[in-house]
C-alpha positions as CSV (number, residue, x, y, z in Angstrom):
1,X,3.4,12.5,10.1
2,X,5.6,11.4,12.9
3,X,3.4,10.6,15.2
4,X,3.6,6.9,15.8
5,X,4.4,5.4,19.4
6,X,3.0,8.2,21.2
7,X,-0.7,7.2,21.5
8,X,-2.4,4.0,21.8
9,X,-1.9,1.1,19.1
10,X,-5.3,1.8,17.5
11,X,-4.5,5.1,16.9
12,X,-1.4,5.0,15.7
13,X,-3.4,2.9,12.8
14,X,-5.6,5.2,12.3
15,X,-2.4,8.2,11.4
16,X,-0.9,5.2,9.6
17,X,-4.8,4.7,7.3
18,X,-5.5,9.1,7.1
19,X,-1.8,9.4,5.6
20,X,-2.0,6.4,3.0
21,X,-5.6,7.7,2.4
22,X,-3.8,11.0,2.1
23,X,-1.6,9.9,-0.5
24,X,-4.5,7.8,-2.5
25,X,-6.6,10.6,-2.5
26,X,-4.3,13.5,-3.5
27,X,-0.6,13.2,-3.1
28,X,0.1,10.6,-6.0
29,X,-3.0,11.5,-8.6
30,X,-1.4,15.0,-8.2
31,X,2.6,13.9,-9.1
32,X,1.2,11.5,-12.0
33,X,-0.9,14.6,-13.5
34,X,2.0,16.7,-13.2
35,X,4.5,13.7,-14.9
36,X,1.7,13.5,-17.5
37,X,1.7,17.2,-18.2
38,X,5.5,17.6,-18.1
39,X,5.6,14.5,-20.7
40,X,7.8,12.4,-18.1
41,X,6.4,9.3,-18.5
42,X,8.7,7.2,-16.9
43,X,8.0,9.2,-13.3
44,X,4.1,9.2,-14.7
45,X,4.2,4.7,-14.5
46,X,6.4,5.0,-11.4
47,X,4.3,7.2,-9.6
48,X,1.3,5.2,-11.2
49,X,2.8,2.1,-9.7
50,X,3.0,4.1,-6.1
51,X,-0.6,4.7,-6.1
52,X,-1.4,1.3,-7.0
53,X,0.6,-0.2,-3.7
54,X,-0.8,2.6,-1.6
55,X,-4.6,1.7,-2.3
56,X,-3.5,-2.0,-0.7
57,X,-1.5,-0.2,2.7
58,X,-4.9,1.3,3.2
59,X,-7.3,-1.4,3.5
60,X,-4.2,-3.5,5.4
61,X,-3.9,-0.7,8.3
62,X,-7.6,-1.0,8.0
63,X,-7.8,-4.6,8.5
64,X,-4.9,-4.3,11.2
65,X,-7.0,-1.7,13.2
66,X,-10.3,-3.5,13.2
67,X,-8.4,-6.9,14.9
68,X,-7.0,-4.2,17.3
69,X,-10.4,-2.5,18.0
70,X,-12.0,-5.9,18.6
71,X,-9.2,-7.0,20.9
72,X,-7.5,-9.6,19.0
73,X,-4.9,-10.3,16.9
74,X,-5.5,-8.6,13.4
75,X,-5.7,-12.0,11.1
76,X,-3.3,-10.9,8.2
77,X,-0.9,-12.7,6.1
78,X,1.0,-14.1,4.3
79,X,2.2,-10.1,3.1
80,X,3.7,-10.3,-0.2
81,X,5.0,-7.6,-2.4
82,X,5.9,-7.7,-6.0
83,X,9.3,-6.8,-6.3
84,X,9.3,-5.1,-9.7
85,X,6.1,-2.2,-8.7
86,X,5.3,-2.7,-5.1
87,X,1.9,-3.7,-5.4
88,X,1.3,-5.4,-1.8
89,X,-1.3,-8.1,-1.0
90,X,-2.2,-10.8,0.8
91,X,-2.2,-14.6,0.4
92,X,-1.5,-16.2,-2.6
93,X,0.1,-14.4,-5.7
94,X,-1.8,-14.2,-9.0
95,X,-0.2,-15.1,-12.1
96,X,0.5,-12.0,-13.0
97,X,0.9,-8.6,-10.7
98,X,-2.1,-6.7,-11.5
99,X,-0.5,-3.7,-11.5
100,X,2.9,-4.2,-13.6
101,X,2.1,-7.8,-15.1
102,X,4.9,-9.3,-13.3
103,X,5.4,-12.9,-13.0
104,X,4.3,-14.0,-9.5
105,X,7.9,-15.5,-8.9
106,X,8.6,-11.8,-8.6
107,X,6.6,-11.2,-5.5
108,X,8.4,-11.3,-2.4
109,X,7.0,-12.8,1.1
110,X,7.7,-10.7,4.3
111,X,4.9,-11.5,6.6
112,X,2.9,-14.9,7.0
């Protein structure tokens, strides 16, 4: 959806939270079943991994929103990613991704 930049802030969050819902919901569980069924599992842990990092967006833009709503800087940070499945998060790494069990040298800092 190409919507962003042509309404207000907090509803350009809200496009941003109904398309990564979107995807949560029904995009990805749809291309992993199909992977699964087609015996292409290397697509099925990839898009697996995709799910995984789009659960996180969700509740971000969510958190981002609500700072908006209230009129005040949304309090996120630091962003990190893991660098091997995507999995995004905030603060601190675990040991291990949660996702791709990744060592958490392998997640990458890009907000904070």
């Amino acid at each position: 959806m190409a919507a962003f930049g042509s309404k207000t802030t907090s509803e350009d969050l809200q496009i941003g939270i109904d398309g990564e819902t979107f995807e949560v919901e029904e995009m990805y569980p749809a291309y992993r079943d199909v992977a699964k069924m087609q015996k292409e599992y290397a697509a099925e842990v990839t898009f697996r991994f995709a799910w995984e990092a789009e659960k996180t967006h969700v509740e971000l833009f969510k958190k981002a929103k609500a700072g908006i709503d209230e009129e005040r800087d949304p309090d996120l940070g630091p962003i990190r990613v893991c660098e091997v499945c995507g999995y995004t998060m905030e603060g601190e790494p675990p040991e291990k991704c949660p996702v791709c069990k990744a060592k958490k040298e392998r997640f990458k800092i890009y907000a904070g």
